[in-house]
N, C-alpha and C positions, 0 to 999 in steps of 0.2 A: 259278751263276757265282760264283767269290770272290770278294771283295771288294778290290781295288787297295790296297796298302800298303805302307811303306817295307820295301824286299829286303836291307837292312844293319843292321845296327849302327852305331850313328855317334853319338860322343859330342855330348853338348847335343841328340841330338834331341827333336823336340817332341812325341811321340807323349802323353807324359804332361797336356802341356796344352792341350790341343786344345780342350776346353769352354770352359776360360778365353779363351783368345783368339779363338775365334767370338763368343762375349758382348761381344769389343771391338771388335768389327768396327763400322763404321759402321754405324748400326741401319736406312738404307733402301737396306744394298746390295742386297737383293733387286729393289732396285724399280728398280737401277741396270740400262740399258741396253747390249748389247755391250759387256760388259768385254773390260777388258785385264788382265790379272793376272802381276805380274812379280816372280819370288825372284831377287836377283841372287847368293845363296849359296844354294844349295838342300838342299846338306848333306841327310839321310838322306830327305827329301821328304815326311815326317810331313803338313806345311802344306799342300801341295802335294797331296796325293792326297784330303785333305778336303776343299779349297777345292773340284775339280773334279769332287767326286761327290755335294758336297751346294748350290752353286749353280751351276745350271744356264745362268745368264747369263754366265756368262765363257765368252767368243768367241774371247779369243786366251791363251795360256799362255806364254810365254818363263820358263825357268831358265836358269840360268847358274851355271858355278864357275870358281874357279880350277886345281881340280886336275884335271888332263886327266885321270888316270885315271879318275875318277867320273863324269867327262862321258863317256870312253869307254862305260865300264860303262851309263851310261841311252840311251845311245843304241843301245847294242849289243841292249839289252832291248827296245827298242823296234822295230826292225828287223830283228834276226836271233835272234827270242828262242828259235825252235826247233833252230836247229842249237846255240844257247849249253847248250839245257838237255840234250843230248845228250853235249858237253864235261864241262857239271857233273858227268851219272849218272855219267861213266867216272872223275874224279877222285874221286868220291865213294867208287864203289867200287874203285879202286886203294887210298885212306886205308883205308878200314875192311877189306879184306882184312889190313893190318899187324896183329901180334897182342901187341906189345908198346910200351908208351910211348917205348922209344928208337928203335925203328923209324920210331913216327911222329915223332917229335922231327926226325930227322934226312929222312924227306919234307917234315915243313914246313919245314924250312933249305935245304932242297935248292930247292922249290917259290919259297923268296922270294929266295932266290938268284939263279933263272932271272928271278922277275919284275923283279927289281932293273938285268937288263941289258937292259931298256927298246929293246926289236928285235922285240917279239912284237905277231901280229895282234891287232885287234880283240877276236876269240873267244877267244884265249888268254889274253890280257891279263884281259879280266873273267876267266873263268874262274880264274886266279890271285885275283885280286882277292876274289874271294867265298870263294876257299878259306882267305886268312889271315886275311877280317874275320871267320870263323868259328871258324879253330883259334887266333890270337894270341890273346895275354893279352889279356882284358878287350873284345875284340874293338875294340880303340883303333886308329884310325889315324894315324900318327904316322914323321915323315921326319926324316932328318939334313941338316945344311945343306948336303948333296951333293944330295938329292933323294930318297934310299935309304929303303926302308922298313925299320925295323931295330926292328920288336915283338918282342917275343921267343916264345917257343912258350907255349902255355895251357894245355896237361896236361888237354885235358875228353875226358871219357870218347867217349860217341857223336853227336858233334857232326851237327847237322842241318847241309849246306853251304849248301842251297838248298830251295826249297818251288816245285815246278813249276806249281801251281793261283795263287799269287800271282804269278806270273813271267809266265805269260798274262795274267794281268787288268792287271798293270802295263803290260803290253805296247800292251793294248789302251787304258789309259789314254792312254798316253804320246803312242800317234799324234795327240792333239790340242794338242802340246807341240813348240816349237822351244826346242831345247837348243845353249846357246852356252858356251865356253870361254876364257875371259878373262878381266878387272878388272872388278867390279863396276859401275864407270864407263858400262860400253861397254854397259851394258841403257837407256840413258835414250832413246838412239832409237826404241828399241820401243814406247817407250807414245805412247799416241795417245785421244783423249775419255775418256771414263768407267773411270782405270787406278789403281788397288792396287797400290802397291808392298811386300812382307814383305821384311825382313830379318832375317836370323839368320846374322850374321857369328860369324868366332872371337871369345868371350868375352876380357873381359879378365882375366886372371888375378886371383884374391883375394887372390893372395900371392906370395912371390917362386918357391916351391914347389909353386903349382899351376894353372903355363902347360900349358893344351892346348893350343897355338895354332900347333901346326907340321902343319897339315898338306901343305903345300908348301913347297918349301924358303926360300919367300919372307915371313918374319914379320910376321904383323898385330899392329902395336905402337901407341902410344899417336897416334904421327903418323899412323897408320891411320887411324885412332878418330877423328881429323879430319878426315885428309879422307872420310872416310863420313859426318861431320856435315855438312860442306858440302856435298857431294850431295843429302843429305835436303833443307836450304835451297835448291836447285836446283829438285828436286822440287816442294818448296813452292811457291815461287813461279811455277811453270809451271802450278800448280792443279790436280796431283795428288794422290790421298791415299800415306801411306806409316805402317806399324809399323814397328817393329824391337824387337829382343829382344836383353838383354844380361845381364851379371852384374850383381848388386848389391853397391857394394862394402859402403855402409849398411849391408845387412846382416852384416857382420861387422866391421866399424869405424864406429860412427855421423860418427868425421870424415872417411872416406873419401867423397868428392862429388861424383867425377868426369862421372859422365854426368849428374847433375843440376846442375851448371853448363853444361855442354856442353851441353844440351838444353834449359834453361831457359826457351826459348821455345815449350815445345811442352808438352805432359800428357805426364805421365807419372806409369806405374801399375804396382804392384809383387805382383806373380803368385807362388803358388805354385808351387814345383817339388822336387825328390829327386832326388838324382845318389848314385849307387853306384859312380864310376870310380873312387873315392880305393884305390887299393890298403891305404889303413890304415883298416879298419872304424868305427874311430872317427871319422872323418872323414866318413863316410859320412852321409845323412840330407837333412830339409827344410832349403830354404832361400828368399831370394826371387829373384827375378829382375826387373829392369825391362822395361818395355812403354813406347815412346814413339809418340805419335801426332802428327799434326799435326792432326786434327780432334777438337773439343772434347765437354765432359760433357755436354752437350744433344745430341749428334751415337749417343751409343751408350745400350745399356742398361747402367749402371754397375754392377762390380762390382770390388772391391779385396780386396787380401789380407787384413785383416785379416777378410772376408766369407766367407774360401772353405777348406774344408778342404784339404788337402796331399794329391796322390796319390801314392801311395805305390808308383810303379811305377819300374821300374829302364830305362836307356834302354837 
């Protein structure tokens, strides 16, 4: 059987640090009782597919996004993943029968074209979906303030759309997952005794030139950034645990201190990570990232960045 794992592309996914943030995990969740385990941004489900194949005590799973397409797409996977990957073969093989780059140029414009008039089923829908996170540039997802997805085409030679053996196992994953479409807000119902909250919201940009942060037409900007602090303090005080994962600005302006004031009340720990989306190579490489918890350095088995080598994988 394969192994469940994220079926996208998806910038900032965590596939890279997975080690590192198991090691922060509270050090007796195992010994924790029916969990609850809740991403309220689920983004490419790296977190999410490790959490539920390596402790077996989580009982209940809630994800949640804001972008309805990707909530379409996991649900779609989860429930109708044999007629989807039937979709997939036939787009797969319409693409690769094309025998020239401007041929497929103008399928993939065509393809996001149709996806862009937002009238298509379920099956369709992903099916688009998978096909331009694989042939767009850099496989970025990324909208205009219409809602439009507007990547532009990626020039790769024989793009894989889909992998049918990870699309089963995600499938089968998934059926122990209720997937919701909304504000991040709207997950705090769901937990209930012994719950985990991860977040991996849109990062805040490093700079004025390296916003990812449109993936819906609705921008996660700095008022965001608050009230997702005051959630966590919600959290808190209800006596749940929660992570979240953000950029560091530190790491590229030691006066830049944003989520370390903002968070000041809680640990926070700075992880390795490599991002490769910079379309200018130079830009490209290690960086850190922060890790805020609300439960303390007696609570895990500690490890910091300056302790950990940098993996050097691409998302």
């Amino acid at each position: 059987m394969a192994k469940a794992k994220p079926f996208i592309k998806w910038v900032g996914g965590k596939g890279q640090l997975i080690e590192q943030l198991e090691k922060l995990l509270p050090a007796d969740f195992d010994d924790w009782e029916d969990v609850t385990y809740i991403e309220p941004f689920v983004g490419g489900g790296a977190m999410l597919f490790h959490m539920l194949q390596n402790h077996p005590n989580i009982s209940r799973a809630i994800i949640n996004d804001i972008n309805t397409d990707l909530t379409t797409c996991y649900t779609t996977i989860r429930d109708n993943v044999e007629e989807l990957i039937v979709a997939l073969q036939d787009i797969q093989g319409a693409y690769d029968a094309l025998s020239s780059v401007e041929a497929k140029k103008e399928f993939f414009l065509a393809a996001r074209d149709r996806y862009n008039e937002k009238n298509l089923n379920p099956i369709d829908n992903t099916k688009l979906f998978f096909f331009l996170n694989r042939t767009c540039f850099n496989g970025l997802y990324r909208v205009n303030k219409k809602g439009a997805f507007n990547v532009p085409f990626g020039k790769y030679d024989n793009p894989q759309i889909f992998d049918a053996k990870t699309l089963r196992a995600d499938s089968e994953l998934l059926r122990r997952v209720e997937i919701l479409n909304g504000d991040f807000e709207d997950t705090f119902g769901y937990a209930q005794g012994n719950t985990l909250f991860y977040f991996d919201p849109p990062y805040r940009p490093l700079s004025d030139t390296s916003s990812f942060t449109d993936y819906c037409k609705e921008s996660f900007n700095d008022d965001a950034q608050v009230r997702l602090k005051n959630f966590c303090d919600r959290i808190n005080n209800a006596g749940y645990h929660f992570m979240l994962s953000n950029s560091d600005g530190k790491g590229k302006n030691e006066e830049v201190g944003f989520f370390d004031a903002l968070y000041e009340d809680y640990e926070i720990e700075r992880v390795w990570a490599s991002r490769s989306i910079n379309a200018n190579p130079k830009k490209r490489g290690r960086l850190t990232e922060i890790l805020v918890r609300n439960f303390g350095q007696e609570e895990v088995g500690m490890m910091v960045a300056e302790d950990l080598e940098p993996y050097n994988v691409a998302i």
